[in-house]
C-alpha positions as CSV (number, residue, x, y, z in Angstrom):
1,X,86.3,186.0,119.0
2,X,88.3,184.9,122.1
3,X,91.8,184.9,121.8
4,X,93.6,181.2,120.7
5,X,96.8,180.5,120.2
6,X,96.1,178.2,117.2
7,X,93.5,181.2,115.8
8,X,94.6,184.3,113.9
9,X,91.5,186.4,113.2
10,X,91.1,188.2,110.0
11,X,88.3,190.2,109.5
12,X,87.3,191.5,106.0
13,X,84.4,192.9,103.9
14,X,83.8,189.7,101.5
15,X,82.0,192.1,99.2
16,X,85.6,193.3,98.6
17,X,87.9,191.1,97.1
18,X,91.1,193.2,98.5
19,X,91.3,192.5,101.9
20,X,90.7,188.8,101.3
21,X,94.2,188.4,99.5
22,X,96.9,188.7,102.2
23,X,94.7,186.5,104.2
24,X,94.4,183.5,101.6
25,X,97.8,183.7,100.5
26,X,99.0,181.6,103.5
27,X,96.0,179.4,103.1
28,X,96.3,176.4,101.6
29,X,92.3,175.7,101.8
30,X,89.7,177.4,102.5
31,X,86.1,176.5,103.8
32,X,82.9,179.2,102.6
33,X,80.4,179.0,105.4
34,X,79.1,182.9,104.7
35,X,75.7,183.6,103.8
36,X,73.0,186.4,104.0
37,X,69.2,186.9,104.0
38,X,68.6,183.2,103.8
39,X,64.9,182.8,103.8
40,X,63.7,185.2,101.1
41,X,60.5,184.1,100.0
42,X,60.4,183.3,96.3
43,X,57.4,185.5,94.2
44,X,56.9,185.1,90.7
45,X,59.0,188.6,90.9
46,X,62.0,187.0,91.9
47,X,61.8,183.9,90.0
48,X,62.5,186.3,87.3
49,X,65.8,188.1,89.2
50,X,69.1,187.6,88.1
51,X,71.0,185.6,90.0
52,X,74.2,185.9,89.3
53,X,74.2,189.7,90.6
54,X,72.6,189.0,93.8
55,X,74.7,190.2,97.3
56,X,75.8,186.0,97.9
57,X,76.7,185.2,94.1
58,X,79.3,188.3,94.2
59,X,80.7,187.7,97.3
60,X,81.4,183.9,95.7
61,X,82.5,185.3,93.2
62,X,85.2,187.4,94.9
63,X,86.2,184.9,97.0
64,X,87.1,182.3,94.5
65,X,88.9,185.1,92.7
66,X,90.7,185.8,95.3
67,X,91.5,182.4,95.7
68,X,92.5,181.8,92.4
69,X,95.2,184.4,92.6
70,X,96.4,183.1,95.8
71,X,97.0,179.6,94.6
72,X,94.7,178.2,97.0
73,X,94.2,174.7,96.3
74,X,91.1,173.7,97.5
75,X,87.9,174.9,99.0
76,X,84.8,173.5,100.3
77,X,81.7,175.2,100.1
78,X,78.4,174.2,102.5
79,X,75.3,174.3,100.4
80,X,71.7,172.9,101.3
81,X,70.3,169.5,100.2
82,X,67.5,170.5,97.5
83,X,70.2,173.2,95.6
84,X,68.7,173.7,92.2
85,X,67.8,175.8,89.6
86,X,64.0,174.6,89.4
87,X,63.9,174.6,93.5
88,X,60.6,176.0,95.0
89,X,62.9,178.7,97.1
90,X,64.9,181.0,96.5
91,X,67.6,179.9,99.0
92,X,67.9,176.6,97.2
93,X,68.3,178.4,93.8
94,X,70.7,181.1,95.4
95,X,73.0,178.0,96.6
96,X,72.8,176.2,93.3
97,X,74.3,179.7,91.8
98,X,76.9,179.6,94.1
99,X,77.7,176.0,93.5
100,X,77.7,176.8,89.9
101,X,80.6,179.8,90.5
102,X,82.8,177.7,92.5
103,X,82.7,174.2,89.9
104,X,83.7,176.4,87.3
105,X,86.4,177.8,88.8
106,X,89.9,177.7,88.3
107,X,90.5,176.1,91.9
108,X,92.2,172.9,91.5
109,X,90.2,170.8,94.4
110,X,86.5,171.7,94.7
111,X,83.8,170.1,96.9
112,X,80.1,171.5,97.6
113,X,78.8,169.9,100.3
114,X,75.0,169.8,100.3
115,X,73.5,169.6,104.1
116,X,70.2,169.0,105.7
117,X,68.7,171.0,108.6
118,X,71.5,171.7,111.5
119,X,70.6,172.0,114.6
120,X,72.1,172.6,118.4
121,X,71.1,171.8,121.4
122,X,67.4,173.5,122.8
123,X,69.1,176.0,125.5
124,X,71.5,177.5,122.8
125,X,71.2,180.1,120.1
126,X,69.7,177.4,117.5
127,X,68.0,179.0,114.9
128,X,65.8,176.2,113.4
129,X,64.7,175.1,117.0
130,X,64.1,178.6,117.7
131,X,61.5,179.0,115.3
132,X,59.8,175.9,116.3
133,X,59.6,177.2,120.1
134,X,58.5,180.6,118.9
135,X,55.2,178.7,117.0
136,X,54.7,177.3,120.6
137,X,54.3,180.4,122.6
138,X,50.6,180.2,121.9
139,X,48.6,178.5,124.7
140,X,46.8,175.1,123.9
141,X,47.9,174.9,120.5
142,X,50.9,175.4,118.1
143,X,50.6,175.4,113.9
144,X,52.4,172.7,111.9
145,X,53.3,173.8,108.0
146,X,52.4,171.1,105.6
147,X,55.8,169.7,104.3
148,X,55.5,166.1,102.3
149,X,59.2,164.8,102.7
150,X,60.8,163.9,105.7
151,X,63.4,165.3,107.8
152,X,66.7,164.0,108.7
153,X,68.3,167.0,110.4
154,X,72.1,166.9,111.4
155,X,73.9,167.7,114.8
156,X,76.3,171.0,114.5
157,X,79.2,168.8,115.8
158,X,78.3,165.9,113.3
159,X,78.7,168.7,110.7
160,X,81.6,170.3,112.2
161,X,83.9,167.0,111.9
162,X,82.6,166.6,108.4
163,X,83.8,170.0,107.2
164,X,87.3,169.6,109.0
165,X,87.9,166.0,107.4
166,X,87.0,167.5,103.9
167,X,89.4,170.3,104.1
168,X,92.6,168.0,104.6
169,X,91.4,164.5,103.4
170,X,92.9,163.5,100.1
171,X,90.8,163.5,96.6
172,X,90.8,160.8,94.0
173,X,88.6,163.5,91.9
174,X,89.5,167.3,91.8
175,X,85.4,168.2,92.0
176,X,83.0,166.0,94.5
177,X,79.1,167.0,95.2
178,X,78.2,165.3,99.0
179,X,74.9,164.9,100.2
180,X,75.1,164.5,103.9
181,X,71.8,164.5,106.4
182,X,71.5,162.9,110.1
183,X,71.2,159.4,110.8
184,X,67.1,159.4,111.4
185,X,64.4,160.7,109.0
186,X,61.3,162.7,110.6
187,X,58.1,163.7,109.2
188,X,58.2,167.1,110.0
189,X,54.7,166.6,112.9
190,X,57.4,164.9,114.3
191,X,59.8,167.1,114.8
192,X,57.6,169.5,116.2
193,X,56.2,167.1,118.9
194,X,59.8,166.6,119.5
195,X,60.7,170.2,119.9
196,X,57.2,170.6,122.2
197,X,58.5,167.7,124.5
198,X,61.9,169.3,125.1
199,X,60.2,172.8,126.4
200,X,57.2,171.1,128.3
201,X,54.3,172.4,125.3
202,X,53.3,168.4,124.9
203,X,50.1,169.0,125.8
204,X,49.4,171.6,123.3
205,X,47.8,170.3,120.1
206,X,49.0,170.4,116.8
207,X,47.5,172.5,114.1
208,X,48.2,170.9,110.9
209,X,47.3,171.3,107.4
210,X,45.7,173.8,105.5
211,X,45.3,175.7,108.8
212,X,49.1,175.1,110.0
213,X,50.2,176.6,106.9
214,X,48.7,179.7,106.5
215,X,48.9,180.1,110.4
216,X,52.7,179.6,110.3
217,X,54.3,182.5,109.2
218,X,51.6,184.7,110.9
219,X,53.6,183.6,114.7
């Protein structure tokens, strides 16, 4: 990163703990935003995984260890809204692992907060509206994945000033799960048209369904 006079980088492998400790001794909190291979689908193969060995769980794992040693009071971990053991993904079950790690920790102040879709704005590198746009790069029509619950996706910025007010705001409890999404719920057709608006695709038609599904993850 760029240099900042209130930043002090430290980079460290999170997959070992060692590094981590000189760092989070002078922190009195700590926020976990790290996170790898988010979207693995889930088979009946790894239903069956463990996952309390899995890459994310032990780098948890080491970082609430190292926390513990350093005396760090509280940390605040971003999870996803759905986070469960019986979730239909594998993402969702991975956070609720994580989640698990850090409430039964030693840590004195612990909050997991659980977060819809973020997004950015169209001409940045936003990964969800991204992968919208990429599904409109055919001509005439774009496929729309069947998805009964609505949307209520949440501005980076939004998110940003909740994370920074949970790190120093004061606890009545020592342990908090928060459930935070964006101010307006979408049905996912929606959010598509709204994505096809903002890059000129309006007139393209939707495929949805049956057929949006299975054409989705081809494009």
């Amino acid at each position: 990163p760029e240099p900042l006079s209130h930043v002090k980088p430290v980079f460290a492998d999170i997959l070992k703990p060692q590094p981590l400790l000189p760092a989070l001794q002078q922190a009195d909190a700590a926020l976990y935003l790290a996170w790898s291979r988010s979207f693995k689908p889930l088979t009946d193969g790894s239903a069956k995984e463990n996952l309390e060995n899995t890459p994310n769980i032990q780098m948890v794992r080491n970082f609430v260890q190292t926390m513990e040693t350093a005396g760090c009071r509280r940390v605040v971990f971003l999870s996803a809204l759905g986070a469960s053991r019986y979730a239909n993904s594998w993402f969702l079950r991975e956070k609720y692992a994580a989640e698990s790690v850090i409430l039964n920790s030693s840590i004195p102040e612990k909050i997991i907060l659980r977060t819809s879709l973020v997004y950015s704005k169209l001409n940045s590198q936003d990964r969800l509206l991204h992968a919208i746009e990429r599904l409109m790069r055919i001509p005439w029509f774009y496929p729309v994945p069947k998805h009964q619950e609505k949307l209520a996706p949440i501005h980076v910025d939004d998110l940003n000033r909740i994370l920074l007010y949970l790190l120093d705001t004061t606890l009545e409890q020592p342990n908090h799960v928060l459930e935070v999404a964006g101010g307006e719920s979408l049905d996912i057709e929606e959010l598509f048209r709204l994505v096809s608006l903002g890059i000129g695709k309006s007139r393209n038609i939707p495929l949805k369904g049956a057929i949006g599904s299975a054409l989705t993850p081809l494009y």
